[in-house]
Biotite code that builds the C-alpha atoms (Angstrom):
import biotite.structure as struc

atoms = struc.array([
    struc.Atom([31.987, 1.244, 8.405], chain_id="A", res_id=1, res_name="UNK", atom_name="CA", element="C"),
    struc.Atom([34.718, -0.913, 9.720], chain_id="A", res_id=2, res_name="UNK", atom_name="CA", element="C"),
    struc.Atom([36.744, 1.681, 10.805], chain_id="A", res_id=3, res_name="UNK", atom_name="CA", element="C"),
    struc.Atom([33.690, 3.361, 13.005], chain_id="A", res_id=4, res_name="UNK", atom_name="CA", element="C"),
    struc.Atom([32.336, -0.719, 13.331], chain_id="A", res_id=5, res_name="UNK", atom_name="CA", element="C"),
    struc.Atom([29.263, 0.755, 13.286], chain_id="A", res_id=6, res_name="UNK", atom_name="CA", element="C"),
    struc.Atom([26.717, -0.482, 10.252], chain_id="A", res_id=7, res_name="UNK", atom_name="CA", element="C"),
    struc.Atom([24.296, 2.667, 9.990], chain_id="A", res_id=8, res_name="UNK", atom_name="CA", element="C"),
    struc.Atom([20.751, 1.061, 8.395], chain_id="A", res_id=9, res_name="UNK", atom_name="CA", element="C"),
    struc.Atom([17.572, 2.967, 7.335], chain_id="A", res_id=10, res_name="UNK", atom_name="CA", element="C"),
    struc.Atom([13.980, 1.251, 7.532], chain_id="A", res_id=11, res_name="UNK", atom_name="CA", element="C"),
    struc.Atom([10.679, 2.986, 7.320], chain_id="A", res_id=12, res_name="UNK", atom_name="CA", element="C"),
    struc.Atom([8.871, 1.881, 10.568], chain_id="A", res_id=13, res_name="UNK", atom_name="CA", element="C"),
    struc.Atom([5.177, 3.076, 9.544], chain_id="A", res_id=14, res_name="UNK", atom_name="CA", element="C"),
    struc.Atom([5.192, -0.309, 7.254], chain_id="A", res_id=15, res_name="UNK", atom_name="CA", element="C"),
    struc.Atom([4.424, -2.690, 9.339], chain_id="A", res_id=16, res_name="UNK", atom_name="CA", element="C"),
    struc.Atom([5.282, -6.389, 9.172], chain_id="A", res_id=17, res_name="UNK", atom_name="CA", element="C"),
    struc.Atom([8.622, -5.013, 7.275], chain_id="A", res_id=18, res_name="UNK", atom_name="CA", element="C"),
    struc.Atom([9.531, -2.415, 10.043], chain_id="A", res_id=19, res_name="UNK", atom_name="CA", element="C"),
    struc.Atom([7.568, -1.086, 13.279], chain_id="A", res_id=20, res_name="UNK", atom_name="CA", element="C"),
    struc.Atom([7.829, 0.809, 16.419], chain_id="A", res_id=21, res_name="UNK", atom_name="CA", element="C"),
    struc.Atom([6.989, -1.772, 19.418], chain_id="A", res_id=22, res_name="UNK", atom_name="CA", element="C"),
    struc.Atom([5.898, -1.412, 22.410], chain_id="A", res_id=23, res_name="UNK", atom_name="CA", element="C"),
    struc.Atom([9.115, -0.871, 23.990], chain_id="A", res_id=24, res_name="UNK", atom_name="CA", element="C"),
    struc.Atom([9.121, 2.156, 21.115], chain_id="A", res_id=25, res_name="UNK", atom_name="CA", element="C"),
    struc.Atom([12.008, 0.171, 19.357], chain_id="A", res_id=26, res_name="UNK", atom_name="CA", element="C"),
    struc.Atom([12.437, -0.298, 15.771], chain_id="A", res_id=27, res_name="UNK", atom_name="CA", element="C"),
    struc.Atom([11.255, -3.662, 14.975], chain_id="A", res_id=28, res_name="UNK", atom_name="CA", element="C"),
    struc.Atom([10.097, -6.429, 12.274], chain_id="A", res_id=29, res_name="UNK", atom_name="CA", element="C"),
    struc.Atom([11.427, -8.248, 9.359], chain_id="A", res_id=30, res_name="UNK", atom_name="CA", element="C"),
    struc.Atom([13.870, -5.377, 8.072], chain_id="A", res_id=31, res_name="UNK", atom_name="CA", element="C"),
    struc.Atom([15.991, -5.011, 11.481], chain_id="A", res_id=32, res_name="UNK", atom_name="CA", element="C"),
    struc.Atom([16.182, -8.601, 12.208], chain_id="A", res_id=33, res_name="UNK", atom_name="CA", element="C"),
    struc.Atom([17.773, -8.832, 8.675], chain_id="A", res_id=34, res_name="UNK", atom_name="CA", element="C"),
    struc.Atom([20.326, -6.062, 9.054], chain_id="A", res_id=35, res_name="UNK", atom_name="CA", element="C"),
    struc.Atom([20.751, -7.653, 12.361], chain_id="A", res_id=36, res_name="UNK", atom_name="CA", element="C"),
    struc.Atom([21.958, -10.483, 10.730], chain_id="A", res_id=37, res_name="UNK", atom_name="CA", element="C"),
    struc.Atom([24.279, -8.665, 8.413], chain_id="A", res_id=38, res_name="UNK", atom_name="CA", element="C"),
    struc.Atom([25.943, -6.132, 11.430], chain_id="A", res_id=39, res_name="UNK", atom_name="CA", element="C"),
    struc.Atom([26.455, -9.568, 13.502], chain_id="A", res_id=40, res_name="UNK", atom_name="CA", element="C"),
    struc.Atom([28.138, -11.311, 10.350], chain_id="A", res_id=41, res_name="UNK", atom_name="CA", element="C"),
    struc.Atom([30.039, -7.867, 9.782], chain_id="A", res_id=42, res_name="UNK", atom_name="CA", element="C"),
    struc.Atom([31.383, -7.908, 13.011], chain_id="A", res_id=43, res_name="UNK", atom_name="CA", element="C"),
    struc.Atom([29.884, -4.543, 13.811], chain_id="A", res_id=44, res_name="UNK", atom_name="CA", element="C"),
    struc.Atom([27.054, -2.612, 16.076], chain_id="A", res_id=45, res_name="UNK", atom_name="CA", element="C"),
    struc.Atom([23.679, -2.146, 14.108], chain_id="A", res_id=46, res_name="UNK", atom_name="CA", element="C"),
    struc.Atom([22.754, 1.584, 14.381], chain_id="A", res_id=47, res_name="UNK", atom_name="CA", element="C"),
    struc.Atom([18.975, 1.933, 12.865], chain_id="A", res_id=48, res_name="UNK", atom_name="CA", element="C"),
    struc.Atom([17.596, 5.011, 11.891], chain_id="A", res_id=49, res_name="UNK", atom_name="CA", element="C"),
    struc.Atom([13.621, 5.887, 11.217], chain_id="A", res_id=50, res_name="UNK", atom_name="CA", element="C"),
    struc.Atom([13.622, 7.324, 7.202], chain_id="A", res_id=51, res_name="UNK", atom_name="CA", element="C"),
    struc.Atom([10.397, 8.304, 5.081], chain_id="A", res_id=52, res_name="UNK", atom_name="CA", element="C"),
    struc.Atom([9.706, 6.913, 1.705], chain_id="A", res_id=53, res_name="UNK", atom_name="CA", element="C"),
    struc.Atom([11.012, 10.750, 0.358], chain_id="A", res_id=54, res_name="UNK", atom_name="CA", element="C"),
    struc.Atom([13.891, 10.806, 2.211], chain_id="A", res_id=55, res_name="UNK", atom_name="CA", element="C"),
    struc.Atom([15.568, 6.824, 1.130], chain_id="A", res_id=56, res_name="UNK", atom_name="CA", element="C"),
    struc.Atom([17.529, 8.056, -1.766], chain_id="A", res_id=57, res_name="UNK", atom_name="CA", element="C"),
    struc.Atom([18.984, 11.542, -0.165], chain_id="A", res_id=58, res_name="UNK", atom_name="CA", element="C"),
    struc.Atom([19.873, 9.688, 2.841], chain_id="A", res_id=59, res_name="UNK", atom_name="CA", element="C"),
    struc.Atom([22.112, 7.156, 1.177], chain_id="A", res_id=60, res_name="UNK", atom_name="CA", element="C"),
    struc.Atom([23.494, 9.307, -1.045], chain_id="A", res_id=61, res_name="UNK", atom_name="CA", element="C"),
    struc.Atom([24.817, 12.095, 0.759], chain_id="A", res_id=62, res_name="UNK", atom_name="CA", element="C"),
    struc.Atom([26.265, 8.810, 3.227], chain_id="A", res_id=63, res_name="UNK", atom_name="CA", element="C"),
    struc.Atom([23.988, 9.559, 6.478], chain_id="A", res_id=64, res_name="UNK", atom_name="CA", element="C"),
    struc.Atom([23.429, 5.806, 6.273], chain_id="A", res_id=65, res_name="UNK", atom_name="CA", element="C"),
    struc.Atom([25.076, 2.620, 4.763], chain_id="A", res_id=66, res_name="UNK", atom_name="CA", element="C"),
    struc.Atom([21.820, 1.482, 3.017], chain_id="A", res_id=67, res_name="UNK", atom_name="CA", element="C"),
    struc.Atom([18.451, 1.298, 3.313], chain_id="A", res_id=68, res_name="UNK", atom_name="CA", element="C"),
    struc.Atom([15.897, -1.542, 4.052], chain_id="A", res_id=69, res_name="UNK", atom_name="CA", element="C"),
    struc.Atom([12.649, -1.502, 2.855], chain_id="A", res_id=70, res_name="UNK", atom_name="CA", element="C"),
    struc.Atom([10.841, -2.348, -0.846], chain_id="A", res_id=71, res_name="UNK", atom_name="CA", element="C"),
    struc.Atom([12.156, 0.128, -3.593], chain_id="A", res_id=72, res_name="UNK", atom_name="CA", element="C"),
    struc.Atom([11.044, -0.040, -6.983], chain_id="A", res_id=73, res_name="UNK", atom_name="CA", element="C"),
    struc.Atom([14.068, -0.557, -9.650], chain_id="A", res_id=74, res_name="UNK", atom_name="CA", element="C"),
    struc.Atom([14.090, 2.139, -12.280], chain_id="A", res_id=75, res_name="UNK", atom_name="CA", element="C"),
    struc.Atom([16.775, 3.541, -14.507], chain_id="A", res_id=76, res_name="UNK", atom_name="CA", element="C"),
    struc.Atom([16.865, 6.785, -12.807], chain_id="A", res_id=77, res_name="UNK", atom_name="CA", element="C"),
    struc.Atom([17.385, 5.639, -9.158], chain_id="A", res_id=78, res_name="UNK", atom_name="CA", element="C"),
    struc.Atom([19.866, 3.565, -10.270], chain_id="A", res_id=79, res_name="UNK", atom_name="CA", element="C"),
    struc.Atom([22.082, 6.479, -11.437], chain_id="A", res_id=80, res_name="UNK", atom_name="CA", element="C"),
    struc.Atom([22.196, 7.644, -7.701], chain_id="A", res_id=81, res_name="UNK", atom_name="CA", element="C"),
    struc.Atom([22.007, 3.891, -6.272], chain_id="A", res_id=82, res_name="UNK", atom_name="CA", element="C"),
    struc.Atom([23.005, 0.855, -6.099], chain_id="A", res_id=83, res_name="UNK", atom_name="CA", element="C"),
    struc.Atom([20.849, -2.087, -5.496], chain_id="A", res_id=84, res_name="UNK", atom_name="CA", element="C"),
    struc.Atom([21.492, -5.135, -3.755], chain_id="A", res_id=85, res_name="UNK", atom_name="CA", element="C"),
    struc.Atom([19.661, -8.511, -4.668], chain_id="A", res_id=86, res_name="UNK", atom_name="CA", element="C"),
    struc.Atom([16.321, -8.570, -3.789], chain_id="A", res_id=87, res_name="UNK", atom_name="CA", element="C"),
    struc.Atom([15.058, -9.679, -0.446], chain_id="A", res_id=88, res_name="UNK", atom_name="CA", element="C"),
    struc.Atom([11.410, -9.738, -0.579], chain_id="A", res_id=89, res_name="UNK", atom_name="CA", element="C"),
    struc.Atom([8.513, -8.708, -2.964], chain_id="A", res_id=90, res_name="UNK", atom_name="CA", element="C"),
    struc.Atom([5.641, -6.854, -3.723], chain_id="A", res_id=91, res_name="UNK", atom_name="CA", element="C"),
    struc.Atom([2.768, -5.669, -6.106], chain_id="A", res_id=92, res_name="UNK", atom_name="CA", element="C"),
    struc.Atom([0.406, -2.595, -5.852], chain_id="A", res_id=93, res_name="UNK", atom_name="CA", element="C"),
    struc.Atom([-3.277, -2.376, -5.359], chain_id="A", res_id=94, res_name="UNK", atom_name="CA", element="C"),
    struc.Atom([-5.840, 0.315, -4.679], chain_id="A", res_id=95, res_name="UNK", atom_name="CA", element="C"),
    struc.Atom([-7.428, 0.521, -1.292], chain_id="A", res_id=96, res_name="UNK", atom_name="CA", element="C"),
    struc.Atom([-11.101, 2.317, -2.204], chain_id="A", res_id=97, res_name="UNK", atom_name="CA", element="C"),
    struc.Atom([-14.452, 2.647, 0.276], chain_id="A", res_id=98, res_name="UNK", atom_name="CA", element="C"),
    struc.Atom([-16.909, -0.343, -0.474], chain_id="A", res_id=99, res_name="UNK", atom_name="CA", element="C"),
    struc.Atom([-20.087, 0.688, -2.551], chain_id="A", res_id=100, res_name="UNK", atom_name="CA", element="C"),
    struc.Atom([-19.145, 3.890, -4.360], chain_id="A", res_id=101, res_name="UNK", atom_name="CA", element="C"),
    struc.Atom([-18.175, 1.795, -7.418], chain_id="A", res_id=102, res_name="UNK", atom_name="CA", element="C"),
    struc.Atom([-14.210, 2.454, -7.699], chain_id="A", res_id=103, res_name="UNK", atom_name="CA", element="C"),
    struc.Atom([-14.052, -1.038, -9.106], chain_id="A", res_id=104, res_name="UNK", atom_name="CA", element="C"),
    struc.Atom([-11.754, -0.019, -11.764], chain_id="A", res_id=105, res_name="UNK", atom_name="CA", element="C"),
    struc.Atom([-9.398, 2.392, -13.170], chain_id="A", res_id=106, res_name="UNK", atom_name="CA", element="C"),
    struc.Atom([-11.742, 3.850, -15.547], chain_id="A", res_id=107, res_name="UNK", atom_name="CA", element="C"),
    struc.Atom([-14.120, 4.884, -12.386], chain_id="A", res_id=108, res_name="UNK", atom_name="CA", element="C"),
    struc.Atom([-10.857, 6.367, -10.594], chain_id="A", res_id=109, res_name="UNK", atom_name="CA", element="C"),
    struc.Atom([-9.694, 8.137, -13.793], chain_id="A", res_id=110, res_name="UNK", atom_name="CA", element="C"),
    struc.Atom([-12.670, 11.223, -12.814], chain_id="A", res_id=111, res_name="UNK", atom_name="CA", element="C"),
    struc.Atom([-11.802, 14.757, -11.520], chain_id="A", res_id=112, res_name="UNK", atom_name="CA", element="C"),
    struc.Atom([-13.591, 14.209, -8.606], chain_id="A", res_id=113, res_name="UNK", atom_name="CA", element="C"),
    struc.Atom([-11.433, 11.541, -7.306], chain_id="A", res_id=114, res_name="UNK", atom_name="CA", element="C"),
    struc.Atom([-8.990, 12.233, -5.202], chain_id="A", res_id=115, res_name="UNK", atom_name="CA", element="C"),
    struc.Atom([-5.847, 9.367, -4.441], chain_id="A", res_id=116, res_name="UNK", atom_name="CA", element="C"),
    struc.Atom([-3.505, 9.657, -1.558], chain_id="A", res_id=117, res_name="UNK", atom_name="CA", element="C"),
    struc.Atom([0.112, 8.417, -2.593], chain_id="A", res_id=118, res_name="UNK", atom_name="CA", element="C"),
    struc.Atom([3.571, 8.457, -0.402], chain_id="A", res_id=119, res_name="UNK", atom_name="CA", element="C"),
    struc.Atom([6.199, 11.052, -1.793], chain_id="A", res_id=120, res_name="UNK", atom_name="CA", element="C"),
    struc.Atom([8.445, 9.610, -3.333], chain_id="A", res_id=121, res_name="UNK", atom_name="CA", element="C"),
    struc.Atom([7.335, 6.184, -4.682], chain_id="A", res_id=122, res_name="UNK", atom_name="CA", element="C"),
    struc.Atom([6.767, 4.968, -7.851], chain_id="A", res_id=123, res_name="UNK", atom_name="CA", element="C"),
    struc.Atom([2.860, 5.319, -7.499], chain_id="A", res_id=124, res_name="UNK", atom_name="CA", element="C"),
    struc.Atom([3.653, 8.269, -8.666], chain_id="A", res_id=125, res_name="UNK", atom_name="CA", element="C"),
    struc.Atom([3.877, 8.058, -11.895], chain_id="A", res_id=126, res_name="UNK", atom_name="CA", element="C"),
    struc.Atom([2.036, 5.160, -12.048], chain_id="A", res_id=127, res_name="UNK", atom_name="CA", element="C"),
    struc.Atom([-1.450, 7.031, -11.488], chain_id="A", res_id=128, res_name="UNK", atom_name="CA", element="C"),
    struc.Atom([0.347, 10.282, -13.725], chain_id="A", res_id=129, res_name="UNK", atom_name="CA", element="C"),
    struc.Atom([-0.122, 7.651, -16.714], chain_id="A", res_id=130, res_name="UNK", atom_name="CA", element="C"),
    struc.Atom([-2.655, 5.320, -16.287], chain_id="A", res_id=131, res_name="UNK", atom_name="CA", element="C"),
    struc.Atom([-5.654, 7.622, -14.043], chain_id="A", res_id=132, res_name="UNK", atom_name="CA", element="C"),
    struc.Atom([-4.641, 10.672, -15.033], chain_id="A", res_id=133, res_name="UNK", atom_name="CA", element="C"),
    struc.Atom([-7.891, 13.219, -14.541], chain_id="A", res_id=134, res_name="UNK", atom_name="CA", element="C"),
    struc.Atom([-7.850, 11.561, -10.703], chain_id="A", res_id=135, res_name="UNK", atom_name="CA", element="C"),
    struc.Atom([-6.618, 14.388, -7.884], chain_id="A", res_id=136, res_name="UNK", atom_name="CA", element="C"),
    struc.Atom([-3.336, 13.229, -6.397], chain_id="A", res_id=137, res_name="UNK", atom_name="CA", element="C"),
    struc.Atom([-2.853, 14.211, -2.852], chain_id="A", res_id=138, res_name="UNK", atom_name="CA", element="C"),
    struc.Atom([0.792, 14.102, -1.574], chain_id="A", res_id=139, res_name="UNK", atom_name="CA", element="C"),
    struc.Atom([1.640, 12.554, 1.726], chain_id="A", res_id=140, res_name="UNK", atom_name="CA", element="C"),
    struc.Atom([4.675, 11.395, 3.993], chain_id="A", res_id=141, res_name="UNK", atom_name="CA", element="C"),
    struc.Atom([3.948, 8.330, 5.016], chain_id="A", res_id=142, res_name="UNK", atom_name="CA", element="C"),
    struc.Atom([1.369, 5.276, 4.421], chain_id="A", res_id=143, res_name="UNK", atom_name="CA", element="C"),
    struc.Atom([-0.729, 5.667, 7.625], chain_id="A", res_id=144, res_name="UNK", atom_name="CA", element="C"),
    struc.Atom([-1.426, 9.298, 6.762], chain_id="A", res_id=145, res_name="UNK", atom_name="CA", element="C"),
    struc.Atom([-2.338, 7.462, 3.625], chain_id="A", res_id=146, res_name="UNK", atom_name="CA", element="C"),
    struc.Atom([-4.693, 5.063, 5.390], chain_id="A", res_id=147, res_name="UNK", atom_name="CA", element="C"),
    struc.Atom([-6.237, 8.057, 7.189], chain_id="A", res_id=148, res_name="UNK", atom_name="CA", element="C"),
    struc.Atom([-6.889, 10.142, 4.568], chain_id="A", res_id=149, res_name="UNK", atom_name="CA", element="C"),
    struc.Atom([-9.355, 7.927, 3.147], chain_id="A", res_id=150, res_name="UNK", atom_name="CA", element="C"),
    struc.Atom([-12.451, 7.703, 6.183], chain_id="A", res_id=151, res_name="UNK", atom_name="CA", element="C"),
    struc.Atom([-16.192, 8.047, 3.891], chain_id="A", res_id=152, res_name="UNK", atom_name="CA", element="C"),
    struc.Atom([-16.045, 11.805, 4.620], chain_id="A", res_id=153, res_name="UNK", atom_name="CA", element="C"),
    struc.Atom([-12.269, 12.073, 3.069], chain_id="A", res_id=154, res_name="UNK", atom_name="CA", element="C"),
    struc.Atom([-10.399, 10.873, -0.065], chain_id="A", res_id=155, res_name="UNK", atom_name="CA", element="C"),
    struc.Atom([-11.627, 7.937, -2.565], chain_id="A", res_id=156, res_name="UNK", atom_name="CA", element="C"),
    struc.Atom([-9.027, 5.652, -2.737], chain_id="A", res_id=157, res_name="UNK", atom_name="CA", element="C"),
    struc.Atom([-5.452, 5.104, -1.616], chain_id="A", res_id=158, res_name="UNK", atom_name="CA", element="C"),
    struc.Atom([-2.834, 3.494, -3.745], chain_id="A", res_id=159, res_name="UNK", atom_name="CA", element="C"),
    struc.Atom([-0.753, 0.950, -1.377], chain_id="A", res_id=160, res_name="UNK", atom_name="CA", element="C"),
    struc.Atom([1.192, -1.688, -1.777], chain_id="A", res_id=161, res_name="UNK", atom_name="CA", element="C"),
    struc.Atom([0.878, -5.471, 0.008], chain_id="A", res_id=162, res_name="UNK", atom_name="CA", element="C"),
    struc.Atom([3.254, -8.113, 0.744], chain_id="A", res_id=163, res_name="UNK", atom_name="CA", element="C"),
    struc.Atom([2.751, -10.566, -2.122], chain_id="A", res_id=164, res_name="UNK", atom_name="CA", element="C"),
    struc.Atom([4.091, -11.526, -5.852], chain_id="A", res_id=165, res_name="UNK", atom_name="CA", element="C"),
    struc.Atom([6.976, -8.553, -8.092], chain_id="A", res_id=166, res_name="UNK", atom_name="CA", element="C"),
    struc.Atom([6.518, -5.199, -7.042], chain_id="A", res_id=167, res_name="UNK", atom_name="CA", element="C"),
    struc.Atom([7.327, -2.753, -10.195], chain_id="A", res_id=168, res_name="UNK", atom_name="CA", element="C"),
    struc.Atom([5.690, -0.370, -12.409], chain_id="A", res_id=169, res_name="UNK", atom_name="CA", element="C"),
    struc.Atom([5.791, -2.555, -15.058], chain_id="A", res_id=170, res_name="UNK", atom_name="CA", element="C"),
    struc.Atom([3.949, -5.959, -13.743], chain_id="A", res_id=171, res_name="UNK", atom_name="CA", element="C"),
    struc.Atom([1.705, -3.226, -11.401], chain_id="A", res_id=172, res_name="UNK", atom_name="CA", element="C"),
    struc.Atom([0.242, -1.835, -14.396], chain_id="A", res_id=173, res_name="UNK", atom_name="CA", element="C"),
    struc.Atom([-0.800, -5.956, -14.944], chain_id="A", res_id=174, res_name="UNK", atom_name="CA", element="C"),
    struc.Atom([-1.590, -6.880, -12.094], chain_id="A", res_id=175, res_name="UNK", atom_name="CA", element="C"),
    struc.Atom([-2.984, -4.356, -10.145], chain_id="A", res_id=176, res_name="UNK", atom_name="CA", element="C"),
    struc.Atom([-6.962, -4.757, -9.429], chain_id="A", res_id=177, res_name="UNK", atom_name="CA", element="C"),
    struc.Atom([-8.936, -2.266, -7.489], chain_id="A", res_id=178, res_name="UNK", atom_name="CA", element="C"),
    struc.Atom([-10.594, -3.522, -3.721], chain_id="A", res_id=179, res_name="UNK", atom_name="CA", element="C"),
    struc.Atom([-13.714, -1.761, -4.241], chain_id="A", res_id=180, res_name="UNK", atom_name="CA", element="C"),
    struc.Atom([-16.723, -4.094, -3.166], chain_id="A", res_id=181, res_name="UNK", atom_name="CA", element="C"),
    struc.Atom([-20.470, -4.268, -3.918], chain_id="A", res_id=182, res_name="UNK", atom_name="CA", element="C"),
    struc.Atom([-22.705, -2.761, -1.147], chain_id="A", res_id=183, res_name="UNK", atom_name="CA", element="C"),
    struc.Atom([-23.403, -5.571, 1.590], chain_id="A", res_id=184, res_name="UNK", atom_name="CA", element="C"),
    struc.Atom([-27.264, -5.785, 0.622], chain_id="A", res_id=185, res_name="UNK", atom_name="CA", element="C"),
    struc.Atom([-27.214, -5.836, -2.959], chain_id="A", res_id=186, res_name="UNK", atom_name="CA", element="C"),
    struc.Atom([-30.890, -6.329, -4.339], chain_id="A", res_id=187, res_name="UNK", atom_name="CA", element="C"),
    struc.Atom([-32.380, -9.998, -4.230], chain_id="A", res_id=188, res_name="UNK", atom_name="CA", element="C"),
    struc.Atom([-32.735, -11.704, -7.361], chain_id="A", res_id=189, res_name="UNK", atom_name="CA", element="C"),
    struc.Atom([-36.400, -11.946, -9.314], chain_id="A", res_id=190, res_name="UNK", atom_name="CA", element="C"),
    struc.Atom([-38.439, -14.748, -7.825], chain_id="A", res_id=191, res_name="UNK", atom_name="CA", element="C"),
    struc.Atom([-39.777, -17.474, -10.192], chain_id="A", res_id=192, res_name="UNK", atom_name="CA", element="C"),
    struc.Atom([-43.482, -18.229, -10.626], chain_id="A", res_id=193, res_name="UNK", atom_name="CA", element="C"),
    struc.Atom([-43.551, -20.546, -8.270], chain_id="A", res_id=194, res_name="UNK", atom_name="CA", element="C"),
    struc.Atom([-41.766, -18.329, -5.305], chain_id="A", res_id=195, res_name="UNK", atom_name="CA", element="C"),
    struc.Atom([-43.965, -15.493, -6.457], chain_id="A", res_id=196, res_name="UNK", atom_name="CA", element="C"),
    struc.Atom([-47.174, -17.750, -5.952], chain_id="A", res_id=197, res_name="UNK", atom_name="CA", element="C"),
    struc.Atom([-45.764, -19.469, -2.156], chain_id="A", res_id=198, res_name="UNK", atom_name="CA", element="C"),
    struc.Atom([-44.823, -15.635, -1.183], chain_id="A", res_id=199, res_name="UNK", atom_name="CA", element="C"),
    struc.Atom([-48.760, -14.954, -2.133], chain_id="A", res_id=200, res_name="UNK", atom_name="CA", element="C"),
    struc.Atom([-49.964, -17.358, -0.047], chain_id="A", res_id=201, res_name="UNK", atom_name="CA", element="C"),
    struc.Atom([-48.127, -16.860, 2.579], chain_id="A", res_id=202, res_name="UNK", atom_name="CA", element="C"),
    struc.Atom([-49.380, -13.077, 2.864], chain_id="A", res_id=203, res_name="UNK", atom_name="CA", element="C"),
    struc.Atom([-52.899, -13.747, 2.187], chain_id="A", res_id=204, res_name="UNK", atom_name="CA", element="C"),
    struc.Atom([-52.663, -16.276, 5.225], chain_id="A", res_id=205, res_name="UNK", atom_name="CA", element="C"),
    struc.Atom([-51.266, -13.956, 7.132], chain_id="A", res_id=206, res_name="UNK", atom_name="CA", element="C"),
    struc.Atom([-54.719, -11.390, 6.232], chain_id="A", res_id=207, res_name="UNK", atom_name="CA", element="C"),
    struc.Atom([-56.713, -13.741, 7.329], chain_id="A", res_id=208, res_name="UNK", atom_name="CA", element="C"),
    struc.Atom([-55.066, -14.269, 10.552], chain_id="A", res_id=209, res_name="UNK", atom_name="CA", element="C"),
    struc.Atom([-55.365, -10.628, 11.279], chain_id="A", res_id=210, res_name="UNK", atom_name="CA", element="C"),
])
């Protein structure tokens, strides 16, 4: 790298605030302005390069780039090809389901006939192999294929993460809670006596007025 003085970085740019294409279709976000930082303090010229959730791991280890930005899960096997750096920012998982058809839960999501859309390559993974396993799992490249695949017509639910608290396996299998939402008109409560008796009145006036 100093030799070349060239500091070759990887982001993902379909995640958004982390890493996006602007308007000037340049790599943007929190990610570049932090390896940014790091080329500037290096001494060096940032070179960053667009790489899929799939393709992190491959890239760095057969040296295409230096490292890679972006939120990776720590696990025992990655680290055998890896090394991690401290962490930067952090994450947990939730699940990203169409309001009313019930997918409050993982025991709803663990049918047949649900289908989840999941990145390659991510810890989801095996996450949903373990705890929904009778769900469909439908592979993808990227998140906003992800977000796509799930219009009313299309796939249940979509396992995603969001910038907040830890993101790993472990603390997602606490924390995680599904998005799914009553319907917006759920059925009015049972009127009291009273009501019941005003609500009489009120259309017996409106008889007579007729």
């Amino acid at each position: 790298m100093l030799r070349s003085q060239e500091l070759r970085v990887g982001v993902n740019p379909t995640l958004p605030p982390r890493a996006l294409f602007n308007e000037r279709n340049v790599i943007d976000g929190f990610e570049p302005k932090i390896a940014a930082a790091l080329a500037q303090k290096l001494g060096v010229r940032l070179a960053l390069q667009a790489v899929g959730s799939p393709e992190r791991i491959p890239m760095v280890a057969s040296g295409r780039i230096d490292f890679m930005m972006g939120a990776m899960s720590r696990t025992s096997e990655r680290a055998k090809v890896i090394d991690y750096s401290v962490p930067v920012h952090s994450e947990n998982h939730g699940i990203v389901a169409i309001a009313g058809r019930g997918l409050t839960s993982f025991e709803a999501l663990n049918r047949a006939e649900v289908t989840l859309a999941q990145v390659r390559g991510t810890t989801a993974i095996p996450f949903i192999q373990r705890r929904i396993p009778r769900a469909q799992v439908l592979l993808l490249d990227n998140y906003p294929d992800c977000n796509r695949a799930i219009p009313p017509s299309r796939r249940a639910a979509h396992r995603q993460a969001s910038m907040a608290s830890t993101r790993s396996a472990s603390r997602c299998a606490r924390s995680t809670r599904c998005s799914g939402r009553s319907p917006r008109n759920p059925p009015s409560p049972p009127r009291s006596p009273a009501q019941e008796s005003r609500a009489s009145r009120r259309r017996n006036g409106m008889r007579r007025r007729r």
